[in-house]
N, C-alpha and C positions, 0 to 999 in steps of 0.2 A: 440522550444520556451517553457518556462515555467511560471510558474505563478509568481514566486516571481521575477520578471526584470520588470524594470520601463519601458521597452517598451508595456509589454502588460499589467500594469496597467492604464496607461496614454495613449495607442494609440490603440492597439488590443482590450482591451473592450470596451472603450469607442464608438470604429469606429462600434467594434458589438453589443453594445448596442442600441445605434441611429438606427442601420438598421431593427435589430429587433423588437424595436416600432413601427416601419415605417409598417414594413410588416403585423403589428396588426392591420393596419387599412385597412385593405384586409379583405374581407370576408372569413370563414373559418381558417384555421389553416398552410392549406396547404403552402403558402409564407411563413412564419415564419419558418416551418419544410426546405422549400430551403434554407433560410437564416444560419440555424443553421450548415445544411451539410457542405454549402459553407465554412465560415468561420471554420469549424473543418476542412476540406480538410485541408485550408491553413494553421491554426497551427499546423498541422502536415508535412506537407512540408515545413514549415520553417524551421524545421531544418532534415528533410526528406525528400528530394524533388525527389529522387527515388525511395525511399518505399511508396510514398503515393500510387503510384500504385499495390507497392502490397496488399496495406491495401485493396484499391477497388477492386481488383482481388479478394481477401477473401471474401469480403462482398457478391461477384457476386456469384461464388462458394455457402456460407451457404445460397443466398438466392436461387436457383437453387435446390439445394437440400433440404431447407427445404417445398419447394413445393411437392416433393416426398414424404418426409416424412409424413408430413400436410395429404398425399389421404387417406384413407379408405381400406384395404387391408392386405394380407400380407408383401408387395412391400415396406411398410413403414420400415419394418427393414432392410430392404437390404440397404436402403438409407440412414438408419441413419450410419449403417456402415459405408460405403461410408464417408458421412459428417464426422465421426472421424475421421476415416483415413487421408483422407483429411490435416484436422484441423492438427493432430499432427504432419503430414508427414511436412506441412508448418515448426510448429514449429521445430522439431529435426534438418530439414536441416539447418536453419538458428542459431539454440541455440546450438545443440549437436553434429553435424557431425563431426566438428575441435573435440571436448573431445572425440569422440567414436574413426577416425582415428590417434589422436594420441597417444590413450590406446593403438591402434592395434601395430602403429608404435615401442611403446614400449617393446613388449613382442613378437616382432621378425615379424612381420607380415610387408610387405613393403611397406607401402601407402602415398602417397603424402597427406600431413596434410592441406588443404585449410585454406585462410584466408577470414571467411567472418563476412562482420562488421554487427552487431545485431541491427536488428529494433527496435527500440525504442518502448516500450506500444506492442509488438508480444506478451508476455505472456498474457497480462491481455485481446485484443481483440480477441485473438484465444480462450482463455478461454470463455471469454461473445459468442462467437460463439457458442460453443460445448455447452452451458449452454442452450442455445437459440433452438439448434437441440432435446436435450432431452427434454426440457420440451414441446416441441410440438408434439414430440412421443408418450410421457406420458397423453398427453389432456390436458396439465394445462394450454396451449395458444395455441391460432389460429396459423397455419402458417401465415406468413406477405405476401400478395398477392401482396406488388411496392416493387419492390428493392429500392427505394429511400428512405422508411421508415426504412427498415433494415440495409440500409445505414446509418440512423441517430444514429440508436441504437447504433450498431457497432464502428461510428467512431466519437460519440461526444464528444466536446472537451475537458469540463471540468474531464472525467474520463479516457480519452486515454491512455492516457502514463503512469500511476500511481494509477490506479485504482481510487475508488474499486472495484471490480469485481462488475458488475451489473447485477443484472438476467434479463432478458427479460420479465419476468412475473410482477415485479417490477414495469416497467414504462411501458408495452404493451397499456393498456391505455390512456394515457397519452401525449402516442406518437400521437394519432388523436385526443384526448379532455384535454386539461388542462385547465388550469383558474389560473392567479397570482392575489393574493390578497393582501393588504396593511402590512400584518404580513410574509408572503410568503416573501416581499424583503425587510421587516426588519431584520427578522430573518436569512437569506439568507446572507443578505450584512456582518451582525454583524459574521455570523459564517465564513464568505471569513477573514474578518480581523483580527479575531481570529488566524486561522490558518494563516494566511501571518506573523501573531506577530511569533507564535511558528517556523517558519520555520527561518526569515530573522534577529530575536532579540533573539532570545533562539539557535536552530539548529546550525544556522553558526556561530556563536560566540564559543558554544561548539565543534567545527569541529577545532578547530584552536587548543583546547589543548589538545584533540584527537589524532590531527596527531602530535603533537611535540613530543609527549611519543610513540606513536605506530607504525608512520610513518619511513618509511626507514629504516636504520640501528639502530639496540637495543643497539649495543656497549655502555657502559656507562648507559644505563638504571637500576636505584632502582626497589626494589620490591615496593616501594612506591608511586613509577612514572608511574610503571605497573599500578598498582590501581586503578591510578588516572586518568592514559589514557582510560583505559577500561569503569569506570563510567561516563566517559565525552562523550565515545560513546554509553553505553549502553542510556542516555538521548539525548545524538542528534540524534539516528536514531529512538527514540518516535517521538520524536518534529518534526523532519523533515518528517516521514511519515504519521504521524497522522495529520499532519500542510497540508499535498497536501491533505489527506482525508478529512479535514474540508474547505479548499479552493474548493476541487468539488461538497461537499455536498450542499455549500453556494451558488452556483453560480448556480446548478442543480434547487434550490430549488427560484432560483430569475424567472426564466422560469416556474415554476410548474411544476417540476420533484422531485421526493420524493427516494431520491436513501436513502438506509437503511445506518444506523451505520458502523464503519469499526474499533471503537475500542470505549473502553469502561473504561479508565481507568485502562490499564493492569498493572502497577507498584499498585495496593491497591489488587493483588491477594493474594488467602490464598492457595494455589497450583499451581503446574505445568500447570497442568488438567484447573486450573482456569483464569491462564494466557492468555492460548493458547483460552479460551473463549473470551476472553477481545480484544485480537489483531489481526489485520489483519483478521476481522472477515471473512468477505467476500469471502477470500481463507480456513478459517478454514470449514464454512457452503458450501460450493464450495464440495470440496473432499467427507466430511459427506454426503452433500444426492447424490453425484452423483457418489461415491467410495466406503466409507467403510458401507454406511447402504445395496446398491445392496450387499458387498463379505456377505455378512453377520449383519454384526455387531458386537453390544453385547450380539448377540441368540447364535453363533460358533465363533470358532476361531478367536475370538475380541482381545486378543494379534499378533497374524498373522497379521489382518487386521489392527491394531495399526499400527504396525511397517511398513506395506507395504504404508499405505498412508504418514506418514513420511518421509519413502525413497524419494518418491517422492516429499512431501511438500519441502526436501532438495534438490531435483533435478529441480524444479520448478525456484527456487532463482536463480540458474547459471548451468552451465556446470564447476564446479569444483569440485574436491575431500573434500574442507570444505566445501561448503554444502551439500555435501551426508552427509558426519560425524557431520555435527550439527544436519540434518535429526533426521537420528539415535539415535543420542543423546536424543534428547528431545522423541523421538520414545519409548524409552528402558524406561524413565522415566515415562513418562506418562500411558505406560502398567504396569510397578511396582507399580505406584500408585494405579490400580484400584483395586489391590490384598493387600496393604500395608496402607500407610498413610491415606486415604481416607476412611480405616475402621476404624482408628484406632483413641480415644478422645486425640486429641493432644492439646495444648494450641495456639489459635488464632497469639499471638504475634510469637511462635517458627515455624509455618506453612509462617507465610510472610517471616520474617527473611531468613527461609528454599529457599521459592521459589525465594528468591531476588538473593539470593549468584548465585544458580543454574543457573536461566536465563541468570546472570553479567558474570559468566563462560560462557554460550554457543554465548554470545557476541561477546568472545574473538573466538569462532573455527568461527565467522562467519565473524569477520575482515578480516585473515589470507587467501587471497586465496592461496598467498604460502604457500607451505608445509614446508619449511625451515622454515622462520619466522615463523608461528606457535608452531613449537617444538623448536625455539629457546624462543621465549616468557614465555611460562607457566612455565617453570624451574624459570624464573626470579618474577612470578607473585607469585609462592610459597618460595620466599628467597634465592635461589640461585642465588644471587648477589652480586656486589663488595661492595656495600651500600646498607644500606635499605631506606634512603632520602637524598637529598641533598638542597640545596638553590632554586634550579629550579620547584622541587614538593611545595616548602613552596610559593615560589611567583606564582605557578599555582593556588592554592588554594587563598593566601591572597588578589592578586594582583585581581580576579574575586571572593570576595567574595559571593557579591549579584548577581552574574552569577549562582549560586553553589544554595544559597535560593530562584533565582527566578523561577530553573527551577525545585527543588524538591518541592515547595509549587505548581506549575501548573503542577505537576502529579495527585496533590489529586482533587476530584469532587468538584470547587471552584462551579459551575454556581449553583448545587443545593443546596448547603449548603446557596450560597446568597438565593435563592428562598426560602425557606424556613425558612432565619433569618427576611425575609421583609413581607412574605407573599404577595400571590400574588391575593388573593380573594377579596382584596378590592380594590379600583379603586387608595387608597394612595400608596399601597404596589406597585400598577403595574404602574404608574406613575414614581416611585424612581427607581425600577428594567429599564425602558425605559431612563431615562434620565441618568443611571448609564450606560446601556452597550452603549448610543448616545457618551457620554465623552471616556470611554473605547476605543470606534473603532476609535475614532482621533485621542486619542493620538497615538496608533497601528498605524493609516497609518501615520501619521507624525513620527514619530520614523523610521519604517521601510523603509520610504521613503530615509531618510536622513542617513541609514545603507547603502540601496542600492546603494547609487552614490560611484560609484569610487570599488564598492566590487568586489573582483578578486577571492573570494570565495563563492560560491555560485549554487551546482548544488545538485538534488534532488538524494538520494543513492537508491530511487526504478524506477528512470528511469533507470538503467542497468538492470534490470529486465523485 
């Protein structure tokens, strides 16, 4: 199940919304916390209906161990071991074992290559695991004493499958005292419909001229069509994962759950370096305090430890050969920066320009899981081609014009630039801002509403992750 299907705007929330009212009128918290598990079980087993047990095998496991960890002693790091181990052994069997056996298989080693299909939300709940184990090795949180609370953190539903990564320290509180207040599900509902606009009015729309230029066979492909397919997906996979990040934000924050940022307007960067601030926060501050600030840092070999958490940030995405190599890529960049560009008085406009090109390329190594298509593409994307446009680039562009400005004008920070032209310190200012985003989210769910009947296009690109 996902967020943008008219079954779970009109039946899955609605039916858990009701419930979880209901169970507010229970003393304590505790009913509500069952209500929330339950209904995450089953959107997860809707369309996992045999991994949801692994996901609770998981849960059991990090909460098993972080009781170990949690004691007072030497004994705690022995456990934390354990608990990684664990955690990754889950993931590699189920993400990397097919990539590792059939590396072996290829360079002469003789191994039967398994087929095993990928749990949907494995990267991001084994990561909120491991996240979960160290910060309470560390003292920054209690161990969780009911598995059923750990169970909530773990397998809730609004961040399961597509993050953001949520730290456990995050909502630790939260998870036994919260409080929704009148602004809580205003602001909550407005930023769910936000995102449902960018994923089901923005995303899929740009998925469709995406895949005409990029999808399948290149034959006949311009370098113009190249272009044009690459920035229809360098913007659909903002919209579309920034869109499930403000859909979980909105809905975390309708409960009183205060899950952080996951992106921050990464298309207005003025670097690589600044990009990779902006996006996919969650996994960027992930790595950072629990990888490359332990290897070191920026005290030693902070190029090493660049490159090593990039290897990985690319090995995170998938088990393929273009994510290690986009990896790398932005890996090799982001370390040159911090000896080059970054020192150096460059002009604001030539540093965006710079990092747009750069990112719009590594777009391109991160469409291609084929290796073929790949190296067939970029030869066409720099001019070796039969044509450089034809009729089909011109009516991709014409024919979606205000596709084209509605999705480069909601890269830029529209919410606070409104905030700011109305001001919000007087009671007229915060009135117009309230009846401006009430109109806003209508028209969003009636639009998207009426996108969604009948769409045969329509699936989120960081559920494969």
């Amino acid at each position: 199940m996902v967020f943008a299907d008219l079954f779970f705007l009109y039946a899955f929330l609605p039916a858990f919304a009701i419930c979880y009212l209901l169970a507010g009128l229970a003393k304590g918290i505790g009913v509500k916390n069952v209500v929330l598990v339950v209904f995450s079980l089953i959107f997860y087993a809707w369309g996992e209906p045999v991994y949801v047990f692994l996901l609770v095998l998981c849960a059991l496991l990090n909460w098993l161990v972080g009781l170990g960890v949690g004691r007072r002693g030497r004994g705690k790091t022995f456990w934390l071991i354990v608990g990684l181990v664990v955690n990754l052994a889950i993931l590699g069997t189920f993400k990397y074992l097919g990539f590792f056996a059939d590396l072996l298989d290829r360079i002469g080693v003789s191994v039967s290559v398994p087929e095993i299909a990928l749990p949907i939300g494995i990267s991001f709940y084994t990561f909120q695991s491991i996240s979960y184990l160290v910060d309470v090795y560390r003292g920054e949180s209690p161990a969780q004493k009911r598995f059923w609370d750990l169970l909530l953190y773990i397998a809730m539903f609004p961040q399961l499958i597509a993050g953001p990564i949520v730290r456990y320290g995050t909502i630790a509180k939260e998870i036994h005292r919260r409080k929704v207040t009148i602004d809580d599900l205003a602001d909550g509902s407005f930023r769910f419909l936000v995102g449902l606009g960018k994923k089901v009015i923005l995303a899929n729309q740009l998925s469709e001229v995406s895949d005409q230029f990029l999808a399948g066979s290149l034959t006949g492909l311009t370098t113009a069509g190249a272009w044009v397919g690459l920035l229809a997906f360098s913007l659909q996979i903002y919209f579309d994962f920034s869109g499930y990040s403000d859909m979980a934000i909105g809905i975390g924050r309708c409960m009183g759950f205060h899950f952080r940022e996951n992106f921050d307007h990464p298309y207005c960067c003025n670097s690589i370096t600044d990009f990779w601030r902006r996006w996919h926060i969650s996994l960027g501050s992930f790595f950072r305090d629990y990888l490359y600030i332990p290897m070191g840092g920026n005290r030693k070999h902070q190029a090493l430890n660049i490159l090593v958490v990039w290897f990985l940030t690319g090995m995170w995405h998938g088990a393929s050969w273009n994510f290690i190599f986009w990896g790398v890529y932005f890996g090799l960049i982001v370390a040159l920066e911090k000896y080059t560009i970054l020192r150096w008085k460059v002009p604001a406009w030539l540093l965006h320009f710079y990092s747009l090109i750069l990112v719009v390329l590594g777009w391109g190594v991160f469409y291609y899981v084929d290796f073929g298509q790949m190296t067939a593409f970029f030869p066409v994307l720099f001019g070796k081609a039969e044509a450089f446009t034809d009729f089909t680039v011109r009516s991709a562009i014409l024919s979606r014009f205000w596709l084209w400005i509605a999705a480069i004008v909601c890269c830029l920070p529209l919410g606070r630039w409104l905030e700011r032209l109305i001001g919000t310190r007087r009671a007229f200012g915060r009135n117009v801002l309230m009846l401006s985003k009430l109109a806003v989210a209508l028209v969003l769910l009636a639009v998207s509403t009426a996108l969604l009947v009948g769409a045969t296009n329509n699936p989120f690109i960081y559920t494969r992750f």
